[in-house]
TORTOR-285502 format. One line per field, with one value per atom (N, C-alpha, C): residue number from 1; residue in three letters; x, y, z. Coordinates in steps of 0.05 Angstrom, whole numbers. Layout:
<sites>
num <- [NUM;...]
residuo <- [ALA;...]
X <- [X;...]
Y <- [Y;...]
Z <- [Z;...]
</sites>
This chain:
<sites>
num <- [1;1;1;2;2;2;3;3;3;4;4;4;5;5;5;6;6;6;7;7;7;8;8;8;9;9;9;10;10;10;11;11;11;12;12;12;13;13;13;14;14;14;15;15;15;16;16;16;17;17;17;18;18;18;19;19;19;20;20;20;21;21;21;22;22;22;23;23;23;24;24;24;25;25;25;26;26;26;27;27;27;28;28;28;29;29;29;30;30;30;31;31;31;32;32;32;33;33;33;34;34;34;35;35;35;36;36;36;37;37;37;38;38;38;39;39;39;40;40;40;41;41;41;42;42;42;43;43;43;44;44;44;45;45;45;46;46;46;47;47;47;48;48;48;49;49;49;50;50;50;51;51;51;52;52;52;53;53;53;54;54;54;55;55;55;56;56;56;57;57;57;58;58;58;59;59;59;60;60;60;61;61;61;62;62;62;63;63;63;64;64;64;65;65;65;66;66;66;67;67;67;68;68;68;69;69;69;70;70;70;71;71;71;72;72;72;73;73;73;74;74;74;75;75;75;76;76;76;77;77;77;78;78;78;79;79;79;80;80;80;81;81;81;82;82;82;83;83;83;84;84;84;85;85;85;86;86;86;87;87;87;88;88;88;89;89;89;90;90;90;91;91;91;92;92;92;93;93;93;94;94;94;95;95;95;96;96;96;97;97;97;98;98;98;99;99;99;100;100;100;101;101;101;102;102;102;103;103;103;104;104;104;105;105;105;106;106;106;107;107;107;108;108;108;109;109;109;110;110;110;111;111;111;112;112;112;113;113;113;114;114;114;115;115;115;116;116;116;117;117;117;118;118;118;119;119;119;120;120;120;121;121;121]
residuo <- [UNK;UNK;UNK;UNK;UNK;UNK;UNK;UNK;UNK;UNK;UNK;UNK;UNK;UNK;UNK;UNK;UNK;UNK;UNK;UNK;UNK;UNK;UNK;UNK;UNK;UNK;UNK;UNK;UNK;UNK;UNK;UNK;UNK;UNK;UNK;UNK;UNK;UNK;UNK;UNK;UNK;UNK;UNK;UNK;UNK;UNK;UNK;UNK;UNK;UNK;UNK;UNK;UNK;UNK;UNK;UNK;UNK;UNK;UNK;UNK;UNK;UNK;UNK;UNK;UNK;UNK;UNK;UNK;UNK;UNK;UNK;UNK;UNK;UNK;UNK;UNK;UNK;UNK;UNK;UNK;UNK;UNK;UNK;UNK;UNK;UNK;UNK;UNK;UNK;UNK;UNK;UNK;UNK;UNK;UNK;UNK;UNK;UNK;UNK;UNK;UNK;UNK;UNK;UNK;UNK;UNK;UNK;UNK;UNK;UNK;UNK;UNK;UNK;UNK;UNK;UNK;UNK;UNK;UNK;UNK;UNK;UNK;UNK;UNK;UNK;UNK;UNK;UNK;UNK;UNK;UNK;UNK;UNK;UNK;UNK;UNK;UNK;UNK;UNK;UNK;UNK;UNK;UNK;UNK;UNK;UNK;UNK;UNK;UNK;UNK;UNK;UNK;UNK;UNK;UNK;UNK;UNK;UNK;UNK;UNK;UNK;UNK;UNK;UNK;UNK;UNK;UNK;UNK;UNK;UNK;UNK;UNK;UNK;UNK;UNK;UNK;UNK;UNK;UNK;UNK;UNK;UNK;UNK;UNK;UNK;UNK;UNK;UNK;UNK;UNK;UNK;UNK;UNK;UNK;UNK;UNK;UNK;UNK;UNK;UNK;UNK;UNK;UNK;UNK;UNK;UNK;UNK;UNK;UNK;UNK;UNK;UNK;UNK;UNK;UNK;UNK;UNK;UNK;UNK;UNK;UNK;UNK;UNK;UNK;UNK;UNK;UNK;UNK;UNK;UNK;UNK;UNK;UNK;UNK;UNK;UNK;UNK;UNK;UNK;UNK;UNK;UNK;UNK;UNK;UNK;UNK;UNK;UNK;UNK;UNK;UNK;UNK;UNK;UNK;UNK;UNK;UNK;UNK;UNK;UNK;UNK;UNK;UNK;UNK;UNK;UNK;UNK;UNK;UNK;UNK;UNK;UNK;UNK;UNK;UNK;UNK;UNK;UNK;UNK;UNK;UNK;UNK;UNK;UNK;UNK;UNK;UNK;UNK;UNK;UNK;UNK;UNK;UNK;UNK;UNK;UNK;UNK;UNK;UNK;UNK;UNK;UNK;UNK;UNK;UNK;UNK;UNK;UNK;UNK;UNK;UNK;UNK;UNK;UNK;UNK;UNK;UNK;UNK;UNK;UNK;UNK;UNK;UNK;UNK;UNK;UNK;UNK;UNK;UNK;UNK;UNK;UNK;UNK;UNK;UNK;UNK;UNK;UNK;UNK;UNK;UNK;UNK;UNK;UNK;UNK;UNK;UNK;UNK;UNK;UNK;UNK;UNK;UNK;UNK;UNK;UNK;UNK;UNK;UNK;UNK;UNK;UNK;UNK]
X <- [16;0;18;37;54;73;76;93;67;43;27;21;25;17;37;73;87;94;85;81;66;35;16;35;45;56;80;90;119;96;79;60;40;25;10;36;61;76;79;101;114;91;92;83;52;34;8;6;-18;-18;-36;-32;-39;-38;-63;-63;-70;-55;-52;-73;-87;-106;-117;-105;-121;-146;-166;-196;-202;-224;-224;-253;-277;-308;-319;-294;-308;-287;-283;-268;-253;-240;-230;-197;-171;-145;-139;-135;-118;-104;-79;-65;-70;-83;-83;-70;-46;-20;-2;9;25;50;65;82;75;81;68;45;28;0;-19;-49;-57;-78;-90;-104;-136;-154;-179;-204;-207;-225;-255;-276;-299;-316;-326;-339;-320;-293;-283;-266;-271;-269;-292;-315;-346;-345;-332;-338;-319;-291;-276;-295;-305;-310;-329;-347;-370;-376;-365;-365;-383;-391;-419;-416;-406;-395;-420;-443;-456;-471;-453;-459;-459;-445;-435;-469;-475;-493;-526;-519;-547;-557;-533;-534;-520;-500;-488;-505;-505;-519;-548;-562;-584;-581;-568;-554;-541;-538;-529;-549;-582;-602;-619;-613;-627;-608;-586;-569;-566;-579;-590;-622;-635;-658;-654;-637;-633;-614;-603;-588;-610;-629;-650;-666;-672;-686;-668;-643;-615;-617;-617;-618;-633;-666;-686;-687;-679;-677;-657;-637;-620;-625;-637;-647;-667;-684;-699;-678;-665;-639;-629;-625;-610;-625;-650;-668;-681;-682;-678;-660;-636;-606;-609;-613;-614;-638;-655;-679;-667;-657;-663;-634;-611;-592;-597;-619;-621;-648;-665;-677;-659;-642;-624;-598;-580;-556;-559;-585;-580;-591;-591;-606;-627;-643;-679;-671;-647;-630;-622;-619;-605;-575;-567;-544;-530;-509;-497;-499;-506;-501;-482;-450;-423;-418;-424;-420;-437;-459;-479;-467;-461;-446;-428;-400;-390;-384;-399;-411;-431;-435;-456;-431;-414;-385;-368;-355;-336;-343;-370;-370;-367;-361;-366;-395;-405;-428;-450;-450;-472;-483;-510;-520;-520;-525;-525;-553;-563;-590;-577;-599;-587;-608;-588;-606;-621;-645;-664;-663;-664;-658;-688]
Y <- [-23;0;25;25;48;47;29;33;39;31;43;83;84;113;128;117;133;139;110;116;133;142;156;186;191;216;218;195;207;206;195;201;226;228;261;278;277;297;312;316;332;358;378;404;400;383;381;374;390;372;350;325;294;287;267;259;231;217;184;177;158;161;130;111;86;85;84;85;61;67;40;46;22;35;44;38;30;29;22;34;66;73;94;89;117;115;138;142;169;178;166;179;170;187;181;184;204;203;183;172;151;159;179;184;196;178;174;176;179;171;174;182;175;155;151;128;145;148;155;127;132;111;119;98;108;134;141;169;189;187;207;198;174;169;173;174;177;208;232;253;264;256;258;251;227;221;236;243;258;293;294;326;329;305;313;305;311;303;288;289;265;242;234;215;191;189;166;160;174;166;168;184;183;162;153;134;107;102;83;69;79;65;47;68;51;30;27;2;-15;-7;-37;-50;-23;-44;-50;-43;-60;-94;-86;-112;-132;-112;-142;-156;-143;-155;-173;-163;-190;-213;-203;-229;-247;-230;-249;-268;-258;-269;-290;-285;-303;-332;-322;-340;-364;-347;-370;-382;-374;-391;-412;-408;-419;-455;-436;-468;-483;-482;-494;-513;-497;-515;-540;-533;-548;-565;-557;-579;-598;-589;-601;-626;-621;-631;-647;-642;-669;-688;-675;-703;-719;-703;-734;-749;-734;-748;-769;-765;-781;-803;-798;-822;-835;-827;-837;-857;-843;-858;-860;-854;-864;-894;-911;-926;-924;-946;-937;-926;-927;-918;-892;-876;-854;-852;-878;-893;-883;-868;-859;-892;-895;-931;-921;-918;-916;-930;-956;-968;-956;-955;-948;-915;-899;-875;-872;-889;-886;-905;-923;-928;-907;-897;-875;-850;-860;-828;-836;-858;-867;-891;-902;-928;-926;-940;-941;-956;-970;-983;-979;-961;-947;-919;-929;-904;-885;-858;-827;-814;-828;-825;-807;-808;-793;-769;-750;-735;-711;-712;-696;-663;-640;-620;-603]
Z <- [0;0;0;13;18;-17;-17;-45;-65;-67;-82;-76;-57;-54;-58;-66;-59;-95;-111;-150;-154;-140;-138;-134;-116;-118;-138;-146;-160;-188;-206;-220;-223;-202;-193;-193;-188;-186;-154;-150;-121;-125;-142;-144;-133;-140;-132;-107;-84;-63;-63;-49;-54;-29;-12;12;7;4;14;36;32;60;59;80;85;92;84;94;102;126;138;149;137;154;170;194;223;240;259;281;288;308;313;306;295;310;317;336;349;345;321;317;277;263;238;219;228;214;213;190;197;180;175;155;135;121;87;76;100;88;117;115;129;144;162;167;176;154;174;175;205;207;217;215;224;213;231;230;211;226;211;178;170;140;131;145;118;118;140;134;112;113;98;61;68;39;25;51;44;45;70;70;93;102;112;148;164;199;200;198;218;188;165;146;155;184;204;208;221;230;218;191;176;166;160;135;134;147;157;179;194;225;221;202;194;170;161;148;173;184;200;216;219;230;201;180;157;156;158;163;182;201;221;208;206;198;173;156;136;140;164;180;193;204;216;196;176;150;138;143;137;151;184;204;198;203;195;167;145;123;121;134;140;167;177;197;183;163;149;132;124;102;120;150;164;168;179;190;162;131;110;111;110;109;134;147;177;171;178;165;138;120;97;104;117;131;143;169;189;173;149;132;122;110;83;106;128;132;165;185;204;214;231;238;266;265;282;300;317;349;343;322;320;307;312;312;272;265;240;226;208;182;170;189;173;150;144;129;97;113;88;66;96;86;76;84;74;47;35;15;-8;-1;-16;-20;-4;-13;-31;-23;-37;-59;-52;-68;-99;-122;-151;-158;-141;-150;-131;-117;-96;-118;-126;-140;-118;-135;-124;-116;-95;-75;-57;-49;-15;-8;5;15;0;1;-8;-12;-28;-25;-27]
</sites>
């Protein structure tokens, strides 16, 4: 990164001013100078990008509760798949006890003459 920012200036040229700047979504650093370049994080990289001191929180923040809710929508589609995937598991390769039919399984993975049944999607 530093050797990219340092072509960037010998390209843009010494005479222009040019600020190197690691952007980073989210967290804080206290000290955002780092030499060569700087580091803005959080709040203060969206104002930088934007112009705008509270873009942190207009616009970002409520994206992260739209992003929980499609995590939740995630979640539960997600346990259907599972609970999918275990049932035809536990039809297809367990026995009446609960008990894994290793044999059967690992026949149905590796075998050449075990057709390609199994579990249900």
């Amino acid at each position: 990164m530093r050797e990219h920012f340092k072509q960037a200036r010998r390209i843009y040229g010494q005479s222009k001013h040019l600020i190197a700047v690691n952007g980073c979504c989210y967290g804080r650093d206290a000290k955002p100078e780092k030499g060569d370049y700087q580091k803005q994080c959080g709040q203060a990289f969206w104002e930088l990008i934007s112009g705008e001191a509270t873009m942190y929180q207009d616009i970002i923040e409520p994206l992260g509760h739209q992003a929980k809710a499609r995590n939740e929508e995630f979640q539960s589609a997600y346990a259907k798949v599972i609970n999918r995937f275990s049932a035809g598991f536990i039809a297809e390769f367990c026995q009446t006890d609960g008990a894994i039919d290793w044999p059967k399984l690992v026949a149905f993975n590796s075998s050449r003459e075990q057709p390609r049944r199994g579990i249900p999607t």
